[in-house]
VMD Tcl script that builds the backbone (N, CA, C; Angstrom):
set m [mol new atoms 213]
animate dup $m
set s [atomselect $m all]
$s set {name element resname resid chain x y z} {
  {N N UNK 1 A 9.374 -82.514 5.251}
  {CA C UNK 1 A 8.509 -83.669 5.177}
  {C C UNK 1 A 7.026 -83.285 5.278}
  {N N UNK 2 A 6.501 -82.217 6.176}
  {CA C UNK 2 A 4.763 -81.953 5.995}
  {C C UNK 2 A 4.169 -81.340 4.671}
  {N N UNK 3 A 5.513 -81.285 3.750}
  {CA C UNK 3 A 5.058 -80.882 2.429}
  {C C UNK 3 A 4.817 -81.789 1.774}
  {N N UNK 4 A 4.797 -83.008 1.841}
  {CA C UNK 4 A 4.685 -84.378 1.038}
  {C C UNK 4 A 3.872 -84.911 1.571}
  {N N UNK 5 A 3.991 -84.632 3.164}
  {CA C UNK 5 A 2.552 -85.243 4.065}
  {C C UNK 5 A 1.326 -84.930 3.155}
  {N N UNK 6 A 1.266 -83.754 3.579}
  {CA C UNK 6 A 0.136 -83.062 2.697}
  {C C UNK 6 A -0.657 -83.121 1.713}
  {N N UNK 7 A 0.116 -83.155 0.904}
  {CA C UNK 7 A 0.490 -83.938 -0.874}
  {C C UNK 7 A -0.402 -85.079 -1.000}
  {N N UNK 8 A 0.044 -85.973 0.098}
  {CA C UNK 8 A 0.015 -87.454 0.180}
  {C C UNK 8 A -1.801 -87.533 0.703}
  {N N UNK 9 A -1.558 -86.386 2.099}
  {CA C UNK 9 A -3.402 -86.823 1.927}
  {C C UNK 9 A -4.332 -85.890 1.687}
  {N N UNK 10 A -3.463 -84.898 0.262}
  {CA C UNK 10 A -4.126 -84.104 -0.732}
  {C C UNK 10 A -4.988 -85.112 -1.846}
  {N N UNK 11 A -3.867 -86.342 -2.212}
  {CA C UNK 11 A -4.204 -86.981 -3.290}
  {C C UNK 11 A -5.059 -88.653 -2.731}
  {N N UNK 12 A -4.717 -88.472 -1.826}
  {CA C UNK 12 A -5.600 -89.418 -1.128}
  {C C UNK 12 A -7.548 -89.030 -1.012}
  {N N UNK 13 A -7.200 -88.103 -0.311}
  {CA C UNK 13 A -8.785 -87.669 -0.468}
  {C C UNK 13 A -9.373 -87.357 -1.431}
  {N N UNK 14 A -8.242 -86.813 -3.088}
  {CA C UNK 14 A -9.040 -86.633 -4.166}
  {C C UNK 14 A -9.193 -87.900 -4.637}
  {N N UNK 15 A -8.647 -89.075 -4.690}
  {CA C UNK 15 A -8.422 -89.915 -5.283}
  {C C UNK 15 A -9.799 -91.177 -4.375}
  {N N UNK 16 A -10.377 -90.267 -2.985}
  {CA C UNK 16 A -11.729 -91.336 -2.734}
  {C C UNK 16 A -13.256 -90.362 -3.146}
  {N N UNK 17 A -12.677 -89.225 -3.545}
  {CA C UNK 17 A -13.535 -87.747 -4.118}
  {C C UNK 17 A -14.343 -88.626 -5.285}
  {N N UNK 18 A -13.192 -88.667 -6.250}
  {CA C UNK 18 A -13.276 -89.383 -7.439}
  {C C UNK 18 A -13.855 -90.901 -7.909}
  {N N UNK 19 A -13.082 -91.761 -6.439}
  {CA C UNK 19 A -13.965 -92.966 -6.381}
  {C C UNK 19 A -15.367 -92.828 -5.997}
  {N N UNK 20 A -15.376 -91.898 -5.029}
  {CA C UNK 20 A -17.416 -91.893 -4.576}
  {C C UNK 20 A -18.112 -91.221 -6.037}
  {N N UNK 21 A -17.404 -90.417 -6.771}
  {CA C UNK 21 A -18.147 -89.638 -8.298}
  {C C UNK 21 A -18.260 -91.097 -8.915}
  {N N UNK 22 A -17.123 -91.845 -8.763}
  {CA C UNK 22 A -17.548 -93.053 -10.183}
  {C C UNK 22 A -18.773 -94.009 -9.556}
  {N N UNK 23 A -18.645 -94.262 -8.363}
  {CA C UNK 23 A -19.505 -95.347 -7.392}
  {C C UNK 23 A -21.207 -94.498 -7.983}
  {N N UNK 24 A -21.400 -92.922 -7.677}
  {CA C UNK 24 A -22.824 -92.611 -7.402}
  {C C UNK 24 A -23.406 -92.602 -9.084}
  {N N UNK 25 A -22.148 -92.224 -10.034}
  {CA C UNK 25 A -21.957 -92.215 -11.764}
  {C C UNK 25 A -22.759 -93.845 -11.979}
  {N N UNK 26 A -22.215 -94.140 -11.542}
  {CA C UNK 26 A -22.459 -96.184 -11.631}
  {C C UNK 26 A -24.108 -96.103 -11.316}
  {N N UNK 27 A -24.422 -95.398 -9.853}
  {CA C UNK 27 A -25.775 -96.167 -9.339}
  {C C UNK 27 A -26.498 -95.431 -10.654}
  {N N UNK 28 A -26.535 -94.045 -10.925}
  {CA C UNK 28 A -27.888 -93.113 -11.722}
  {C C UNK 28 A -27.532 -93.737 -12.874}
  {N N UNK 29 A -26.974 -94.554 -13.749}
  {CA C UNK 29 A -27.030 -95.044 -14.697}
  {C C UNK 29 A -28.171 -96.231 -14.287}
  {N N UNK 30 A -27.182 -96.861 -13.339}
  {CA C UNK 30 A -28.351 -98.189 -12.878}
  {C C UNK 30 A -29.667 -97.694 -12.656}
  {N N UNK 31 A -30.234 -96.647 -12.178}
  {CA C UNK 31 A -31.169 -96.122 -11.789}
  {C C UNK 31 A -32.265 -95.789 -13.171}
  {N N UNK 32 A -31.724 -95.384 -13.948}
  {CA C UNK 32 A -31.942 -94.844 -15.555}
  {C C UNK 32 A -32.351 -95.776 -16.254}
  {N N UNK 33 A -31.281 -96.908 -15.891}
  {CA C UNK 33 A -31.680 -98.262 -16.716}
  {C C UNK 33 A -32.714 -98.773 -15.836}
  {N N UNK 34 A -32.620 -98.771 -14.426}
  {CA C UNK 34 A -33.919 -99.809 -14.051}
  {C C UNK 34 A -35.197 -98.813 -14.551}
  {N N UNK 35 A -35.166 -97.311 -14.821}
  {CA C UNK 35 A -36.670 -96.539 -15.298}
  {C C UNK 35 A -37.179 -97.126 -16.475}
  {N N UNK 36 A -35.958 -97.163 -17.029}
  {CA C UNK 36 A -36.501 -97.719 -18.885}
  {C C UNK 36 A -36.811 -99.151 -18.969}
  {N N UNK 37 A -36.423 -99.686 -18.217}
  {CA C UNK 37 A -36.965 -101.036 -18.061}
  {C C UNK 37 A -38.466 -101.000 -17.843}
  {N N UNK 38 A -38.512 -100.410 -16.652}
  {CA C UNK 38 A -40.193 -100.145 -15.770}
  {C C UNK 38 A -41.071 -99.503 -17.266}
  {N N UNK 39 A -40.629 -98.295 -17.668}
  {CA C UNK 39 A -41.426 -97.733 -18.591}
  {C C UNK 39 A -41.657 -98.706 -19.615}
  {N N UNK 40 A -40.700 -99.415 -20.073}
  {CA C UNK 40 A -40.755 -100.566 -21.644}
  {C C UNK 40 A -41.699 -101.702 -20.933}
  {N N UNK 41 A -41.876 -101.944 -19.834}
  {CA C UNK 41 A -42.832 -102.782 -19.023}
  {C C UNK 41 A -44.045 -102.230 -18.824}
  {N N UNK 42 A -44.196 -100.928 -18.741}
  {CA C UNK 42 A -45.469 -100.543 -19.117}
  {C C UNK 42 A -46.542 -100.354 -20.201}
  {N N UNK 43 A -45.302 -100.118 -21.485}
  {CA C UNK 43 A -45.572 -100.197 -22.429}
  {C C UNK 43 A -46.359 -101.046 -22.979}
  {N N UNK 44 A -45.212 -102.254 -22.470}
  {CA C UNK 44 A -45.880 -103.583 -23.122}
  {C C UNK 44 A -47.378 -103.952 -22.415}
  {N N UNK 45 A -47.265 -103.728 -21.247}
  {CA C UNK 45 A -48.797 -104.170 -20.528}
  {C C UNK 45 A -49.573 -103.090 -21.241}
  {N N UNK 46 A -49.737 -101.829 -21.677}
  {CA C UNK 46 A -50.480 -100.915 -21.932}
  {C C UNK 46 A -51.114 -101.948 -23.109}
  {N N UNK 47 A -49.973 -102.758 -24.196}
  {CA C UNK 47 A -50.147 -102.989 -25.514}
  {C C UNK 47 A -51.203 -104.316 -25.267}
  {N N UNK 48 A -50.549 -105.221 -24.376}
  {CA C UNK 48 A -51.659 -106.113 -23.712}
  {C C UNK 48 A -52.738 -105.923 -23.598}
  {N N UNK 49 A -53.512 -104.935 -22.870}
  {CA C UNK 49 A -54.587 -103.930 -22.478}
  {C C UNK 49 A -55.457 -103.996 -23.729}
  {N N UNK 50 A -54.839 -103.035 -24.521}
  {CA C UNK 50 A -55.301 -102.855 -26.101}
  {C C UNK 50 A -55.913 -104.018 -26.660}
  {N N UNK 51 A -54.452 -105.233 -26.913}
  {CA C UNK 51 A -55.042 -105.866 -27.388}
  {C C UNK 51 A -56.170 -106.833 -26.691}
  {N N UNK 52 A -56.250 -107.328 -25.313}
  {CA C UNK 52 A -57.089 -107.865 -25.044}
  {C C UNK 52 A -58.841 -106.917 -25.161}
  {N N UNK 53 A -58.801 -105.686 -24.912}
  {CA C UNK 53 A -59.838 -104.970 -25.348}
  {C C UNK 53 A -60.524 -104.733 -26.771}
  {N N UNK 54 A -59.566 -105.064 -27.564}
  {CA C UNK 54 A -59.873 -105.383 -29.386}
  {C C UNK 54 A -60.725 -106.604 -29.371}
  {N N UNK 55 A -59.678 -107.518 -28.367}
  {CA C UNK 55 A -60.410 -109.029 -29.072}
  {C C UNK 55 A -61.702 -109.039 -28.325}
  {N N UNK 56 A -61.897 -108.775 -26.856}
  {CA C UNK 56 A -63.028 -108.451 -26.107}
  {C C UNK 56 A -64.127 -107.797 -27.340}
  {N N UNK 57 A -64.001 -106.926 -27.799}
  {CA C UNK 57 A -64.962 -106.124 -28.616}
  {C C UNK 57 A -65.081 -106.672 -29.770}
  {N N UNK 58 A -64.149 -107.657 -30.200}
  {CA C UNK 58 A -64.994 -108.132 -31.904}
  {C C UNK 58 A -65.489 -109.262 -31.329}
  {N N UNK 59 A -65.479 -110.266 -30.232}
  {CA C UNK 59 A -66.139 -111.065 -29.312}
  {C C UNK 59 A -67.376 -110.954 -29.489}
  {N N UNK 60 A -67.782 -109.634 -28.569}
  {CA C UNK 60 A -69.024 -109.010 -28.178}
  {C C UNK 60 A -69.527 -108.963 -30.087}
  {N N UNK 61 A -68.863 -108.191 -31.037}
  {CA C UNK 61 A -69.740 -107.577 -31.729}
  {C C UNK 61 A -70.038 -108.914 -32.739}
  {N N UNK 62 A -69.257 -109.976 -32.994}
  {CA C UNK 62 A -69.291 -111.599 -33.278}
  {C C UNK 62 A -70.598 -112.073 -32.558}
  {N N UNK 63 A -70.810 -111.821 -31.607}
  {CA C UNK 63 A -71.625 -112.541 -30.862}
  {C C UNK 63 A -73.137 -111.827 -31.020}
  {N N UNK 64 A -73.002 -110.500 -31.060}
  {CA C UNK 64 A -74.124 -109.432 -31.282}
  {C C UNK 64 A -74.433 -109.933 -32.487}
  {N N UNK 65 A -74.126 -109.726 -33.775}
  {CA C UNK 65 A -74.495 -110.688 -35.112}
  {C C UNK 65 A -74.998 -111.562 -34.949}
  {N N UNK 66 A -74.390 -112.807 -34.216}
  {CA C UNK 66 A -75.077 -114.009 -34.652}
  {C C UNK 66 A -75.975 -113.967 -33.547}
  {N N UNK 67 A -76.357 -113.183 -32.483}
  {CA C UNK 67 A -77.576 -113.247 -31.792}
  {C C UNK 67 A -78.841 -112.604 -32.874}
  {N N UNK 68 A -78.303 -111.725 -33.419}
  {CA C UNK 68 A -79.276 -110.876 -34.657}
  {C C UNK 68 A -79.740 -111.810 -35.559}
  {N N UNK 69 A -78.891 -112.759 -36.180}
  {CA C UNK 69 A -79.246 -113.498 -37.292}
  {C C UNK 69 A -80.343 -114.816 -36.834}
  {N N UNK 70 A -80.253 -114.980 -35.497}
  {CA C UNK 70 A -81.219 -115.458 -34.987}
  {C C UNK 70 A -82.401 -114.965 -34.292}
  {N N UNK 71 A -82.569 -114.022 -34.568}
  {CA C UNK 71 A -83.948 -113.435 -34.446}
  {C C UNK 71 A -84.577 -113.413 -35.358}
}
mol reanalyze $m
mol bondsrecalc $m
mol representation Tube
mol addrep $m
């Protein structure tokens, strides 16, 4: 019988080995996905940035003209 004992919490402990690999497998995916999220969120604010600095500057240079044309 301590040969089956054995066995028994041979395959027991591989079998929570395996559950903690799939559990930590699970989080670094989640982890991966919450980066690419953050990064595609930066992205987009970077693109925000841009564009509010475009429209800022044809503003200014709109406004520089028609201050000129009135001089």
């Amino acid at each position: 019988m301590g040969f089956i004992d054995d066995a028994k919490d041979a395959a027991e402990a591989t079998g929570k080995k395996i559950g903690r690999a799939v559990d930590d497998t699970k989080e670094r995916i989640g982890d991966r996905v919450d980066e690419a999220k953050a990064d595609a969120q930066v992205k987009r604010a970077e693109g925000d940035v841009k564009k509010a600095e475009a429209e800022r500057d044809a503003t200014k240079a709109k406004n520089d003209y028609k201050e000129d044309l009135r001089d």
